[in-house]
Residue frames relative to the residue before (quaternion, step in Angstrom):
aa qw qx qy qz dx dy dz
X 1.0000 0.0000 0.0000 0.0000 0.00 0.00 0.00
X 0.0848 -0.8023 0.5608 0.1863 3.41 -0.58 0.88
X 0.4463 -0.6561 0.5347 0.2904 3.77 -1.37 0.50
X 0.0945 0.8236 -0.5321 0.1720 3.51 -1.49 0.72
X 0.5196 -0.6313 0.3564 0.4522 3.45 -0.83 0.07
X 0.3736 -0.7201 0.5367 0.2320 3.86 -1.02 1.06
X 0.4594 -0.7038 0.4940 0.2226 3.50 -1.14 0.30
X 0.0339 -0.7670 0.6352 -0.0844 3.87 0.12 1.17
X 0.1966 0.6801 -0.7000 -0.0939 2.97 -1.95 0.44
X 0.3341 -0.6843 0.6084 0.2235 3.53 -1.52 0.43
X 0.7845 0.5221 -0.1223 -0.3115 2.79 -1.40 0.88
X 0.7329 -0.5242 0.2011 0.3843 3.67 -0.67 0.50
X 0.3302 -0.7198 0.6080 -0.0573 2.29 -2.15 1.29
X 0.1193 0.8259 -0.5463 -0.0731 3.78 -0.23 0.28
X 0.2117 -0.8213 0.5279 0.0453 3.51 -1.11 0.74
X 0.2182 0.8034 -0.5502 -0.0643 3.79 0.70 0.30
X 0.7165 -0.4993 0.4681 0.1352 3.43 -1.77 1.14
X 0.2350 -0.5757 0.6577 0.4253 3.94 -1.23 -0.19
X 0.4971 0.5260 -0.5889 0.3596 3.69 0.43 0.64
X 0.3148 -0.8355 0.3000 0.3358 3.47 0.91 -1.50
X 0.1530 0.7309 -0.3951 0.5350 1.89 1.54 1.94
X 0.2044 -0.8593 0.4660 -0.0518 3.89 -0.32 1.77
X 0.3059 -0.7589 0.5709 -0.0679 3.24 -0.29 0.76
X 0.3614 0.7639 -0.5078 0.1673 3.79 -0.08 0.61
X 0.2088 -0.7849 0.5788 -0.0727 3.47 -0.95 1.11
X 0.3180 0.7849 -0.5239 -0.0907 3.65 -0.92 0.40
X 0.3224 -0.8685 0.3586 0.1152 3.34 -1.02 0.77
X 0.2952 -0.6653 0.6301 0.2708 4.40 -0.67 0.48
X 0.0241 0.7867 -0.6167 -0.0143 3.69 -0.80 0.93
X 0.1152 -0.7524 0.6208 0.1874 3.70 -0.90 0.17
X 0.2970 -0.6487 0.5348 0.4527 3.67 -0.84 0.42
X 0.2324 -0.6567 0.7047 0.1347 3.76 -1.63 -0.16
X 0.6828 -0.5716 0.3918 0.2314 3.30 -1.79 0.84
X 0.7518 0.4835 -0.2323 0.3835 3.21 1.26 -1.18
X 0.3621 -0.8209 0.4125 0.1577 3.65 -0.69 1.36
X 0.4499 0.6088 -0.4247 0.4966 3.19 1.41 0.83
X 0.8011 0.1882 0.0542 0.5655 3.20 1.42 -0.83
X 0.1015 0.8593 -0.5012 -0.0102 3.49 1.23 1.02
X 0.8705 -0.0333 -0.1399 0.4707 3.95 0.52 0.01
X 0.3450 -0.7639 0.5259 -0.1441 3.02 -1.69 1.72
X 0.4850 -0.7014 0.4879 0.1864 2.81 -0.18 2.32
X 0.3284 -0.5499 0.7640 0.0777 3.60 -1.74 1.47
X 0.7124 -0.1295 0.3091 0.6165 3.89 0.24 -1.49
X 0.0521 -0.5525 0.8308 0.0423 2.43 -2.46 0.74
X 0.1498 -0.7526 0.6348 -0.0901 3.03 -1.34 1.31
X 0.1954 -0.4856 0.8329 0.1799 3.73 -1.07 0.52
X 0.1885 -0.6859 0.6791 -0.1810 2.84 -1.33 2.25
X 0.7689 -0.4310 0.4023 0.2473 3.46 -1.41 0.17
X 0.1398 -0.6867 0.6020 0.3828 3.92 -0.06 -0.16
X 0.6083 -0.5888 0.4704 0.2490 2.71 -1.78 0.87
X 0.4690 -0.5500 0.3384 0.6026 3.67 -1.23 0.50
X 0.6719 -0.2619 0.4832 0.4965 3.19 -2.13 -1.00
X 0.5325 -0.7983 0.1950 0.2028 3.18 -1.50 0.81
X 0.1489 0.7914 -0.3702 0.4632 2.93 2.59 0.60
X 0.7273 0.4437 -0.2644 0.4519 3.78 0.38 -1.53
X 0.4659 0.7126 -0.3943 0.3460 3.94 1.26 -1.67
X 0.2412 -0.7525 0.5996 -0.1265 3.55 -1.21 1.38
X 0.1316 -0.7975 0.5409 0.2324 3.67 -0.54 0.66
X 0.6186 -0.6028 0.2751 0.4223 3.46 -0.92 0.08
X 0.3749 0.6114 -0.3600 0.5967 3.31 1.96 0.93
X 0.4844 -0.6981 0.4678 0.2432 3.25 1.37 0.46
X 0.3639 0.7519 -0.3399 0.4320 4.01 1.56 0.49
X 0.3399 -0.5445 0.7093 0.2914 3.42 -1.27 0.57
X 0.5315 -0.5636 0.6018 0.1942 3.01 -1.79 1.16
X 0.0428 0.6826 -0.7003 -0.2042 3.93 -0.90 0.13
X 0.7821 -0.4055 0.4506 0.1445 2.68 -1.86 0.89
């Protein structure tokens, strides 16, 4: 077995109704060897919705425009 870096990703989904009703989901995946089964849920989580995209901040510490 040899050692190495694994491939992971996260990630999220949010759905929000015209009722206002949000839906948000987010997931940790790893990839795997077996081509029956090429990726292997880490977590699922019922996450938070994200803010609005007025409030949304870049890592410039910026308001997001539209």
């Amino acid at each position: 077995m040899t050692s190495g870096a694994i491939q992971t990703w996260r990630v999220r989904a949010q759905a929000s109704l015209p009722d206002g009703v949000t839906f948000v989901r987010e997931a940790v995946l790893r990839s795997s060897p077996d081509p029956t089964r090429p990726l292997v849920v880490l977590a699922w989580l019922e996450g938070a919705p994200a803010p609005a995209a007025a409030d949304a901040k870049t890592d410039e510490n910026h308001a997001v425009r539209p």
